[in-house]
C-alpha positions as CSV (number, residue, x, y, z in Angstrom):
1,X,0.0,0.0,0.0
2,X,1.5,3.6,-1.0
3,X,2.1,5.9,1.9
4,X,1.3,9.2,0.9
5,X,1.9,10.5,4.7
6,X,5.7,10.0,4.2
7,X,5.9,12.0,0.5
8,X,8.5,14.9,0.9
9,X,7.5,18.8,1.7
10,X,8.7,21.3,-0.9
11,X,9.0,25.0,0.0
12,X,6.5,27.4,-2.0
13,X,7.3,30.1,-4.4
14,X,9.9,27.9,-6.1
15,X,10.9,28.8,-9.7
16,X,10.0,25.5,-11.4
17,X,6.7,26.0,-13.7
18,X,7.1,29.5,-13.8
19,X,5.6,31.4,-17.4
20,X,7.8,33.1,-19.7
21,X,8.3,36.6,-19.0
22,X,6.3,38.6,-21.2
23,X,7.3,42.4,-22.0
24,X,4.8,45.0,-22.3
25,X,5.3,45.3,-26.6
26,X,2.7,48.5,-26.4
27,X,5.2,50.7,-24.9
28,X,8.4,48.9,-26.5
29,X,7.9,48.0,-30.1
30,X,8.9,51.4,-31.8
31,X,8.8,50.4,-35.4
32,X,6.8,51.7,-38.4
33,X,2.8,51.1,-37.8
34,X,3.4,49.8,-34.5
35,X,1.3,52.0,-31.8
36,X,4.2,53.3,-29.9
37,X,6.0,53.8,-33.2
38,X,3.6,55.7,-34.6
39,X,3.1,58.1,-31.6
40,X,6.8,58.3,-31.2
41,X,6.7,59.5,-35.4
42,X,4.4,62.8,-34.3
43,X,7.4,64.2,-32.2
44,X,11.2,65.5,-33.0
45,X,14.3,63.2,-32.3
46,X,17.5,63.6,-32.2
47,X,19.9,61.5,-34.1
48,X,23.3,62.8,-33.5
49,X,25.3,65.9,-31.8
50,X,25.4,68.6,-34.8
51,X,29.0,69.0,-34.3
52,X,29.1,65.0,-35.3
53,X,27.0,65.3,-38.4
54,X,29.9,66.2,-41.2
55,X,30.5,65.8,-44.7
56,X,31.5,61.9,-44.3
57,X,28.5,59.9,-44.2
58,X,27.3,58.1,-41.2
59,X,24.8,54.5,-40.8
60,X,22.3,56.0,-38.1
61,X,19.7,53.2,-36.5
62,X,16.4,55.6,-35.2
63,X,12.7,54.1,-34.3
64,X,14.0,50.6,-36.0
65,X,14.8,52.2,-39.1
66,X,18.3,52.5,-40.9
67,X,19.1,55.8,-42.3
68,X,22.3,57.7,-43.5
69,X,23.2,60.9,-42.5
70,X,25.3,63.7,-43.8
71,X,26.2,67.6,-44.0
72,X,26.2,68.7,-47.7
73,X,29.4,71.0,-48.8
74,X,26.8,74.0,-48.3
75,X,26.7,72.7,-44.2
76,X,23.0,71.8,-44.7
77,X,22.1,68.5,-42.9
78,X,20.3,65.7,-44.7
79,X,18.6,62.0,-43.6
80,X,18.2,59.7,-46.3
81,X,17.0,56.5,-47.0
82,X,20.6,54.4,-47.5
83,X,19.6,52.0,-50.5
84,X,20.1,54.4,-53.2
85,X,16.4,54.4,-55.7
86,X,18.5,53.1,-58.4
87,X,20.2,49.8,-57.6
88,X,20.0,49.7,-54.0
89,X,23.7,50.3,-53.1
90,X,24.0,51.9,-49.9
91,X,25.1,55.6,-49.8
92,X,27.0,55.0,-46.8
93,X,29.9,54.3,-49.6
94,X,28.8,58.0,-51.2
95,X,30.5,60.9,-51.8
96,X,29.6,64.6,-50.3
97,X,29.5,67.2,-53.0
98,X,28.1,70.8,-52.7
99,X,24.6,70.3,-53.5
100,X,24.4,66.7,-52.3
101,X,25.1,62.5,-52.3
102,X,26.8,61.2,-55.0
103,X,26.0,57.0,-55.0
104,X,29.0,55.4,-55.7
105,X,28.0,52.6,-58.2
106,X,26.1,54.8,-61.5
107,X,26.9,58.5,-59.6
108,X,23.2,59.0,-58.8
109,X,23.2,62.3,-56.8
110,X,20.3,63.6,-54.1
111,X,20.0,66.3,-52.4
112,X,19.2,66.6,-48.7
113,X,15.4,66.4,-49.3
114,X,16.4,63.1,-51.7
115,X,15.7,65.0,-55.0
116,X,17.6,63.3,-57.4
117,X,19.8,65.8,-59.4
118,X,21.7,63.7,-61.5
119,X,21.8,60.4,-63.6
120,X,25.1,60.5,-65.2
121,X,24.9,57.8,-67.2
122,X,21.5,58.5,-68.9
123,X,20.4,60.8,-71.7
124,X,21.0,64.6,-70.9
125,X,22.3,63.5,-67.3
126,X,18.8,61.4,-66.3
127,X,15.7,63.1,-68.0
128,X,13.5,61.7,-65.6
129,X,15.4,62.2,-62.7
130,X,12.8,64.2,-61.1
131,X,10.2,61.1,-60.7
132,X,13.5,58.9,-58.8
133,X,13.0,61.1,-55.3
134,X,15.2,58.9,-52.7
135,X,12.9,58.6,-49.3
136,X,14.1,61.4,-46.9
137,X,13.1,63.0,-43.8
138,X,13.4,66.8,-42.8
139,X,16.1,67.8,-40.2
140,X,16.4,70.6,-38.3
141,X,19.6,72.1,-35.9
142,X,18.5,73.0,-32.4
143,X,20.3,73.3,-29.1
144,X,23.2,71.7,-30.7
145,X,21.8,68.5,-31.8
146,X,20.6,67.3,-35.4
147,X,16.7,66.6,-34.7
148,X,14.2,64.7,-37.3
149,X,10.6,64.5,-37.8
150,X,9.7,60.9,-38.9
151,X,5.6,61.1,-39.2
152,X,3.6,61.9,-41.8
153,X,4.2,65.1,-43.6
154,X,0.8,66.5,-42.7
155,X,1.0,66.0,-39.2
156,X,4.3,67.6,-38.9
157,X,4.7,70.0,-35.9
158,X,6.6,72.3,-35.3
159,X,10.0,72.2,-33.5
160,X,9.5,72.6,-29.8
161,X,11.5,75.2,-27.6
162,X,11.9,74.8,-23.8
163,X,11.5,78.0,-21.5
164,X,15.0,76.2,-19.8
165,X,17.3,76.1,-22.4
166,X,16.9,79.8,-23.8
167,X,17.8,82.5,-24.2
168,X,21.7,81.8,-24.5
169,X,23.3,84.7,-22.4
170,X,26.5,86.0,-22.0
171,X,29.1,83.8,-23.2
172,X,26.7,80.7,-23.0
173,X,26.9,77.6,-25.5
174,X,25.0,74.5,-25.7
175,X,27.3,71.6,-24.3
176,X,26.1,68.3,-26.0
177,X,26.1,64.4,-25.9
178,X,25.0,61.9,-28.1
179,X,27.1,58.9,-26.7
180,X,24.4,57.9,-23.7
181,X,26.4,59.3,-20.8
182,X,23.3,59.9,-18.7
183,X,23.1,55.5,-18.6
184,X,27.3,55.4,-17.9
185,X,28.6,59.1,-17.0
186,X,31.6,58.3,-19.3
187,X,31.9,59.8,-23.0
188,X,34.4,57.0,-23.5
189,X,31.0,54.5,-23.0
190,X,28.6,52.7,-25.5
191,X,26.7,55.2,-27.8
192,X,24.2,52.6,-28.1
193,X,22.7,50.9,-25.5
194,X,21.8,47.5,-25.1
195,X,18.1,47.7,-24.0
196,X,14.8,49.5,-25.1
197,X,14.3,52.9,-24.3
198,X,11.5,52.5,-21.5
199,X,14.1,51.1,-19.2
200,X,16.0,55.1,-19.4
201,X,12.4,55.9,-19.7
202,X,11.7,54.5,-16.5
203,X,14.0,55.5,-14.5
204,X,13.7,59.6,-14.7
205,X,10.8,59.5,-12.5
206,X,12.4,56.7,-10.3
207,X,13.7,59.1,-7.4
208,X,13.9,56.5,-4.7
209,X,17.2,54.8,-6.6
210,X,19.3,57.8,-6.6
211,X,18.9,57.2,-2.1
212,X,19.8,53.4,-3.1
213,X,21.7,52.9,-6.3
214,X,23.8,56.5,-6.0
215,X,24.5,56.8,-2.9
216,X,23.7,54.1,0.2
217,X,24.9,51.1,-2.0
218,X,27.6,52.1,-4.6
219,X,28.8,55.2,-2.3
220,X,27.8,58.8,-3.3
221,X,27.9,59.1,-6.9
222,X,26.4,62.3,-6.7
223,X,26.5,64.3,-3.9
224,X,26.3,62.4,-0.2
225,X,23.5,65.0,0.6
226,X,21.0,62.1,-1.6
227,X,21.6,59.5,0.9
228,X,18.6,61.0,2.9
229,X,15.5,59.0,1.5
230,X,13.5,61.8,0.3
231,X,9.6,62.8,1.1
232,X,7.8,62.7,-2.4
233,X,5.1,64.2,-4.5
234,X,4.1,62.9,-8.0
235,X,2.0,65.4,-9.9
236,X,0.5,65.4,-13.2
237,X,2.0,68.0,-15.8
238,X,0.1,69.5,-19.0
239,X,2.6,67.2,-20.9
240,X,3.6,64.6,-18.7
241,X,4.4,63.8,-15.2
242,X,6.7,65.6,-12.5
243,X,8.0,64.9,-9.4
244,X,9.1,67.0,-6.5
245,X,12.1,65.3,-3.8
246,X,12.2,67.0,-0.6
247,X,15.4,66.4,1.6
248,X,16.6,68.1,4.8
249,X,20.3,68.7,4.6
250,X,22.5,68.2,7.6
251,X,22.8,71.9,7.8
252,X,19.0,72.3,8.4
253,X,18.0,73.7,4.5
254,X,15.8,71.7,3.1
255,X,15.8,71.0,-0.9
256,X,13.3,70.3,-2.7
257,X,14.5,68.9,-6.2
258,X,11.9,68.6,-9.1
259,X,12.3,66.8,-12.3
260,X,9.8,66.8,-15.0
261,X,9.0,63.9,-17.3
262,X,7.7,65.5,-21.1
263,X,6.4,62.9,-23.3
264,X,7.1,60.9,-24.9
265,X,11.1,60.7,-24.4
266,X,12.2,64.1,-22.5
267,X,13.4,65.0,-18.8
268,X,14.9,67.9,-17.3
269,X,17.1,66.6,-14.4
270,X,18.7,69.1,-12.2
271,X,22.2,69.6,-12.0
272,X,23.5,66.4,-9.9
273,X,24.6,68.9,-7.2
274,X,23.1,71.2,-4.6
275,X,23.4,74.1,-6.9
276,X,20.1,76.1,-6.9
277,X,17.8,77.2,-9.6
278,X,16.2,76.3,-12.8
279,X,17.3,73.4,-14.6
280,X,19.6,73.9,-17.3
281,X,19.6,71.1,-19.5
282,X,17.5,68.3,-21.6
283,X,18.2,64.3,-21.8
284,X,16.2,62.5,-24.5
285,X,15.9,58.8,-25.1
286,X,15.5,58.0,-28.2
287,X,14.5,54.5,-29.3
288,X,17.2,52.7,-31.7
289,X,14.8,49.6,-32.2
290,X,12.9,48.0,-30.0
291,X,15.7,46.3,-27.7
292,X,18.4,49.3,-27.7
293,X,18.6,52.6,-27.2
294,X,20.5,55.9,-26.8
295,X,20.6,59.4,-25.1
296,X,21.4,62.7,-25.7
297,X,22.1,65.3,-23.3
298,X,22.1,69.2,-24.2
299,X,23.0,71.7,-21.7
300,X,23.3,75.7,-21.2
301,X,27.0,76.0,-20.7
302,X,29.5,79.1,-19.9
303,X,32.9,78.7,-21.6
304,X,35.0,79.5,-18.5
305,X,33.2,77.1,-16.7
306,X,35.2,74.5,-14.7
307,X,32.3,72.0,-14.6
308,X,32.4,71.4,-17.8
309,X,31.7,67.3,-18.3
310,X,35.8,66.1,-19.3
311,X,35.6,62.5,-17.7
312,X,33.7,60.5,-15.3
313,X,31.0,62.3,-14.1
314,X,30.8,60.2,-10.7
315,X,32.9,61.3,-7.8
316,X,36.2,59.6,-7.3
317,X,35.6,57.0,-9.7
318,X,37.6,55.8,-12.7
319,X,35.7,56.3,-16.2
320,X,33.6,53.6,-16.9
321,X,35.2,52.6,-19.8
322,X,38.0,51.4,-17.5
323,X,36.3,49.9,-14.7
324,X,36.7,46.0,-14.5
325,X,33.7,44.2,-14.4
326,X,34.6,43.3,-10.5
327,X,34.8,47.3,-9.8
328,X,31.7,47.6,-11.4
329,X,29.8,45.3,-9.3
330,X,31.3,47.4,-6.4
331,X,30.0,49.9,-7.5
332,X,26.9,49.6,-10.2
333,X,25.3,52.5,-12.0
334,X,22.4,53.0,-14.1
335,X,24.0,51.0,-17.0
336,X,24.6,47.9,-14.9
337,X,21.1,48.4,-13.5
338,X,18.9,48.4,-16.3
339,X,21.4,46.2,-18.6
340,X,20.7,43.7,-15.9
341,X,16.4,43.9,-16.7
342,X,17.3,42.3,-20.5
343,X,16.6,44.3,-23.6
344,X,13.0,44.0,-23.0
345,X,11.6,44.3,-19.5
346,X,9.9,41.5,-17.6
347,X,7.0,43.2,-16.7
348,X,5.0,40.4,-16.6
349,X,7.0,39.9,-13.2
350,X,7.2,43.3,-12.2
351,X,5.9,44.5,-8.9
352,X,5.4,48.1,-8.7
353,X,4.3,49.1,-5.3
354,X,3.9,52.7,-4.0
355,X,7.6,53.9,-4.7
356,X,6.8,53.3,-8.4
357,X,4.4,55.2,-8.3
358,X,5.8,58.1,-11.0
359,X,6.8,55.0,-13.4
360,X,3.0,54.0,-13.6
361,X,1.8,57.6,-14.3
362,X,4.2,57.8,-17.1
363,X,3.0,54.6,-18.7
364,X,-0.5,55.6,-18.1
365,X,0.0,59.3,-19.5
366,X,1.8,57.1,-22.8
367,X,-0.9,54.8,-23.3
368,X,-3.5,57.6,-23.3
369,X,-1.3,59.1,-26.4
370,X,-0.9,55.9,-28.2
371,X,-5.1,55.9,-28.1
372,X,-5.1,59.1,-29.1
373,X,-3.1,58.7,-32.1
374,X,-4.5,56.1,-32.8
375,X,-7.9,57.8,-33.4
376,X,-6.8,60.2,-35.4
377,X,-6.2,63.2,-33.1
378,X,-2.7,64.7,-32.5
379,X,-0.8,63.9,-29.0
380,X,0.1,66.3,-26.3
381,X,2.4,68.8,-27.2
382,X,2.5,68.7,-30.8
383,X,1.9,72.2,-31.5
384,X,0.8,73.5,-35.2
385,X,0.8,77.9,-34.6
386,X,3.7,79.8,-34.0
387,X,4.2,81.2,-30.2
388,X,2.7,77.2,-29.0
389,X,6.1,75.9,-29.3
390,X,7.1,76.6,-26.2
391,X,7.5,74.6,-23.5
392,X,7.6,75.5,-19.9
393,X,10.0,73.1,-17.9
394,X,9.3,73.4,-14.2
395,X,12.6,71.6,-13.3
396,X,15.1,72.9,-10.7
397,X,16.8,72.8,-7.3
398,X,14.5,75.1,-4.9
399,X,15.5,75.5,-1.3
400,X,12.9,76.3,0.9
């Protein structure tokens, strides 16, 4: 007779039979006619640092879609479609001229709005060149990045300003990076990041990790002043979400630090100091594909200022590029943070509780726009008549 009475105890909550993680593809998959790609389409992006964009052409990778970029010999900055209309030879292996792209197989040549100007080796130069148009999309210089509208021309808004980043004064410039130091605080680290944009997403209106991650558990990264857990207030914004971080200080102030959230991709961090005032500077995370990423960073900078960003922008620590993978598991970052959630969430087995709860107004505030495109009516913040364009930024270290 089997004795069931003697049959061993397991402990609960074991992994085996566990279900796949599942990732939340609404907010992640960023390709065309995708939801989230298509509301992402309806705003500027940036796609490289303007002083990067020159006359030798460059492979780009923006919203899952491979482009080419260039600066004509006239300076004028162009996005292109790589596989020229011809034969489909990639104008990565072009030639800049004045007026354009010269396609190195038959000499095809576009301009930066992909009008095709000549077909050297037809009749009269290409007689019908003007019905071979190479798929483009319209650029713009602002704030020292290269920005580009990817949506349809119709729906095209206009370029947004930010009440924090002008205007310029004094001997002011506008410091920029398009290598994703905001994920690794080294411009020696990867341009491209291994994992999808909602993870940098996330993690602007996360306050609770700078106490943890930046300073109680890899040592003040920042300033030691962040250790102190702060009190917190999430509030809606007309075009997004902020948050408001009040700390005492040892000396009895008391800081309050806001950060706002503008969707779909844009924050305004304060300075990582105790420097008062408005926030002077943008970070945008702009989708690669749907599993990688990469940031930009634009700031208001004085020429003769010694904070300009040289190295490693944590405190007494090497660059990140030269950590060993040992000193970086002393000391983790953002990069070893969210590298460590996959390219794609698990958010199937995510657990957001009260401290998260900033991350699940900024995924609720995202759906709502991906409904909204996706009925036909234009998103928050897309503005269509001169003097809408710009954008207050609430963003700032207040002592109070």
């Amino acid at each position: 007779m089997d004795d069931t009475s003697q049959a061993p105890v397991y402990p609960q909550g074991t992994g085996y039979g566990r279900p796949a993680p599942q990732s939340d593809v609404l907010l992640t998959q960023v390709g065309p006619g995708t939801p989230c790609g298509e509301l992402m389409r309806r705003y500027w992006h940036p796609v490289l640092a303007a002083e990067h964009v020159t006359n030798r052409p460059q492979e780009v990778r923006i919203l899952g879609e491979d482009l080419v970029i260039f600066r004509d010999g006239n300076g004028n900055p162009g996005l292109l479609y790589p596989h020229c209309s011809h034969r489909g030879a990639s104008l990565f292996w072009g030639h800049v001229e004045p007026d354009g792209i010269r396609c190195c197989y038959h000499g095809w040549k576009f301009d930066v709005e992909g009008n095709c100007l000549e077909q050297p080796c037809e009749p009269m130069g290409g007689v019908n060149k003007a019905a071979h148009r190479q798929p483009w999309y319209p650029v713009r210089e602002h704030y020292g990045l290269v920005w580009t509208y990817m949506g349809p021309p119709d729906k095209m808004p206009l370029l947004p300003r930010f009440d924090n980043m002008e205007p310029l004064v004094d001997d002011e410039f506008y410091w920029t990076s398009d290598n994703s130091l905001s994920a690794h605080a080294d411009l020696n680290g990867p341009a491209i990041l291994p994992y999808s944009w909602l993870h940098m997403n996330d993690n602007c209106m996360d306050p609770f990790h700078a106490q943890v991650l930046h300073s109680t558990f890899s040592g003040a990264q920042f300033v030691r002043e962040f250790a102190v857990m702060p009190k917190l207030k999430f509030e809606p914004f007309e075009r997004g979400v902020i948050y408001k971080a009040e700390r005492r200080l040892d000396d009895g102030r008391v800081l309050v630090r806001v950060n706002t959230w503008l969707a779909p991709n844009i924050t305004s961090v304060p300075g990582l100091g105790l420097e008062p005032g408005p926030s002077d500077r943008l970070t945008i995370f702009v989708p690669v594909d749907d599993t990688h990423c990469r940031t930009f960073v634009t700031r208001r900078q004085k020429k003769d200022d010694p904070s300009v960003f040289s190295g490693a922008a944590f405190a007494n620590m090497k660059p990140w590029s030269q950590m060993t993978v040992a000193e970086r598991q002393d000391a983790p970052g953002d990069y070893e943070a969210q590298s460590s959630q996959g390219a794609l969430q698990r958010h199937s087995e995510e657990h957001l509780v009260t401290s998260d709860r900033g991350i699940g107004m900024q995924r609720r505030f995202l759906r709502q726009q991906i409904e909204r495109v996706a009925a036909g009516e234009d998103p928050v913040g897309a503005a269509f008549a001169p003097g809408e364009d710009m954008v207050h930024v609430p963003s700032g270290n207040f002592f109070v």
